[in-house]
C-alpha positions as CSV (number, residue, x, y, z in Angstrom):
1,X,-33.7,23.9,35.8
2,X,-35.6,27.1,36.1
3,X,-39.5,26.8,35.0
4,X,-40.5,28.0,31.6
5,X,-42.8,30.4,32.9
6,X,-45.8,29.0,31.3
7,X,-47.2,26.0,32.3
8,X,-48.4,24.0,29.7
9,X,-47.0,20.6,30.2
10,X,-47.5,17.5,28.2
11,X,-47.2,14.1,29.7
12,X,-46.8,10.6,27.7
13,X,-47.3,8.6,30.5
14,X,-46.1,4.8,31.3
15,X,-47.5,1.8,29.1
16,X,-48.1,5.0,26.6
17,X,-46.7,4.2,23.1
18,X,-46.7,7.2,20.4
19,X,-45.4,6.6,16.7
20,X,-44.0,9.9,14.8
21,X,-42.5,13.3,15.4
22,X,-43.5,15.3,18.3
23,X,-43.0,18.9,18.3
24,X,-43.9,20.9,21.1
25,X,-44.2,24.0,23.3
26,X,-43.3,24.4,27.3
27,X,-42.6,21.2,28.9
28,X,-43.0,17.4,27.7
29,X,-42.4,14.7,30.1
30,X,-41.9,11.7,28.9
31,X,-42.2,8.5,31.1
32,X,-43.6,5.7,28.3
33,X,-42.4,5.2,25.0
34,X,-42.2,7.7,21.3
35,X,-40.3,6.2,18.3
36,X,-40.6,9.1,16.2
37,X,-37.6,13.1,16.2
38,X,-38.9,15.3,19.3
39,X,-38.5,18.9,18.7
40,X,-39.1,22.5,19.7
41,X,-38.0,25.6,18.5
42,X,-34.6,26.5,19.4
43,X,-35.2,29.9,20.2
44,X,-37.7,29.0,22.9
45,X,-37.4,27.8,26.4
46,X,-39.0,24.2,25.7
47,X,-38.0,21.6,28.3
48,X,-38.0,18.3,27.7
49,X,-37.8,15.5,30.5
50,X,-37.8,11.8,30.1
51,X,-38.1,9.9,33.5
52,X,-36.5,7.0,34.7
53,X,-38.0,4.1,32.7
54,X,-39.2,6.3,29.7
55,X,-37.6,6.0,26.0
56,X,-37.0,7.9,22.9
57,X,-36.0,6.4,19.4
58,X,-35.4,9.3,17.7
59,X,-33.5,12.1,17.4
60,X,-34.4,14.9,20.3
61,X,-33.7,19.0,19.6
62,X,-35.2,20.9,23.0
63,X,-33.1,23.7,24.2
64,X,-33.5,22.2,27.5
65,X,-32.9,18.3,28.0
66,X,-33.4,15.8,31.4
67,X,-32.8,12.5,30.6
68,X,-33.0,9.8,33.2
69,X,-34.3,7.2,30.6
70,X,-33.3,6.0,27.6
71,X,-32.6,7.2,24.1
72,X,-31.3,5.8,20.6
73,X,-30.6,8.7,18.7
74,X,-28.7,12.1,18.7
75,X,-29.4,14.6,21.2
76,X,-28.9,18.5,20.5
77,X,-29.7,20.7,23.3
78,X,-29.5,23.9,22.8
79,X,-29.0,25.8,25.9
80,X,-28.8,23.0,29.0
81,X,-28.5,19.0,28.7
82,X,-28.7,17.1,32.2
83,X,-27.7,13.4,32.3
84,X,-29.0,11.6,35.6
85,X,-28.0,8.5,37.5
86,X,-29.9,6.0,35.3
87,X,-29.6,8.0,31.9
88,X,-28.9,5.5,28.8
89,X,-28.1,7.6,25.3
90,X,-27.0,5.5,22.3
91,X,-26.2,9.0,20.2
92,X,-23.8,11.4,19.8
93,X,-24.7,14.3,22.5
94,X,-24.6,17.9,21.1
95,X,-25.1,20.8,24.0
96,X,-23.9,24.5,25.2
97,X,-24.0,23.1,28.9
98,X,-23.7,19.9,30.2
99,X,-24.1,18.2,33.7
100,X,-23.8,14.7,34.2
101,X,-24.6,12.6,37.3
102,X,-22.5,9.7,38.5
103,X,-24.0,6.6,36.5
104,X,-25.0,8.0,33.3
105,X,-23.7,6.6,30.0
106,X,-23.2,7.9,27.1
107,X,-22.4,5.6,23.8
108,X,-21.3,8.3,20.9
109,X,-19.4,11.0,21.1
110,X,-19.8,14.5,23.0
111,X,-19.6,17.7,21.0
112,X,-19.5,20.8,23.1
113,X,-20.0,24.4,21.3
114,X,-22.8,23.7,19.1
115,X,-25.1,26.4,18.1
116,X,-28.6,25.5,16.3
117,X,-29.5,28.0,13.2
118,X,-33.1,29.5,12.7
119,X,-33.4,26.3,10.2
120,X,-32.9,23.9,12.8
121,X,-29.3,22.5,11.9
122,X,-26.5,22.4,14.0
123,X,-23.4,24.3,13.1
124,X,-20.4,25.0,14.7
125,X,-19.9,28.4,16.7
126,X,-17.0,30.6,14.6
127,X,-14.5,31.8,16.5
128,X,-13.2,34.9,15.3
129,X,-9.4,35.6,16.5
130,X,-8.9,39.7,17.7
131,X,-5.5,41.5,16.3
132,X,-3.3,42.1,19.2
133,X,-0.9,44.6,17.3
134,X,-0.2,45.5,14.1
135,X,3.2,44.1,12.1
136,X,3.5,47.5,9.7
């Protein structure tokens, strides 16, 4: 995943409990534990990366998602979600692009072709259908 360009990362490191929402800028790596919605602004290039052995409860919008931990809640990645080996998501998965390593599990569904709004909730991208001729 390319670098965000700045380089302001956060880290929640192991044995590290947080309660409540997090909202952030540039990177968060998570590799303890936050029971609380993790969020940055769609329209930024936030990266969010939970290790192997790190867990969310909550639900997590980043435009850009690692997980190789756990997480009980609905994902919504914007622009790139990445599911490794030991990735464990009890949610429904929301995301533009997806890949997804040999091992990961997924338990809810996978909705591809979501588009985040300015106000932060998801909404399905319109297709609009083109005339190919004219019947008069």
């Amino acid at each position: 995943m390319a670098n965000s360009g700045n380089n302001n990362t956060t880290l929640i490191a192991r044995q590290t409990e947080v309660s409540g929402d997090l909202h952030f800028r540039g990177n968060l790596v998570i590799e303890g534990k936050v029971k609380g919605n993790v969020s940055a602004h769609s329209d930024s290039d936030a990266r969010l990366q939970i290790v192997d052995g790190g867990m969310v409860e909550g639900e997590i919008r980043v435009p850009h998602v690692v997980i190789n931990g756990n997480v009980k809640g609905d994902v919504y990645a914007v622009r790139h979600l990445e599911l490794s080996s030991k990735a464990m998501v009890e949610g429904n998965v929301h995301y533009k692009l997806i890949e997804m390593v040999k091992g990961a599990q997924v338990n809810g569904s996978l909705v591809s072709n979501i588009d985040i709004d300015g106000t932060g909730e998801p909404r399905m991208l319109e297709y609009v259908e083109e005339a190919v001729g004219e019947s008069d």
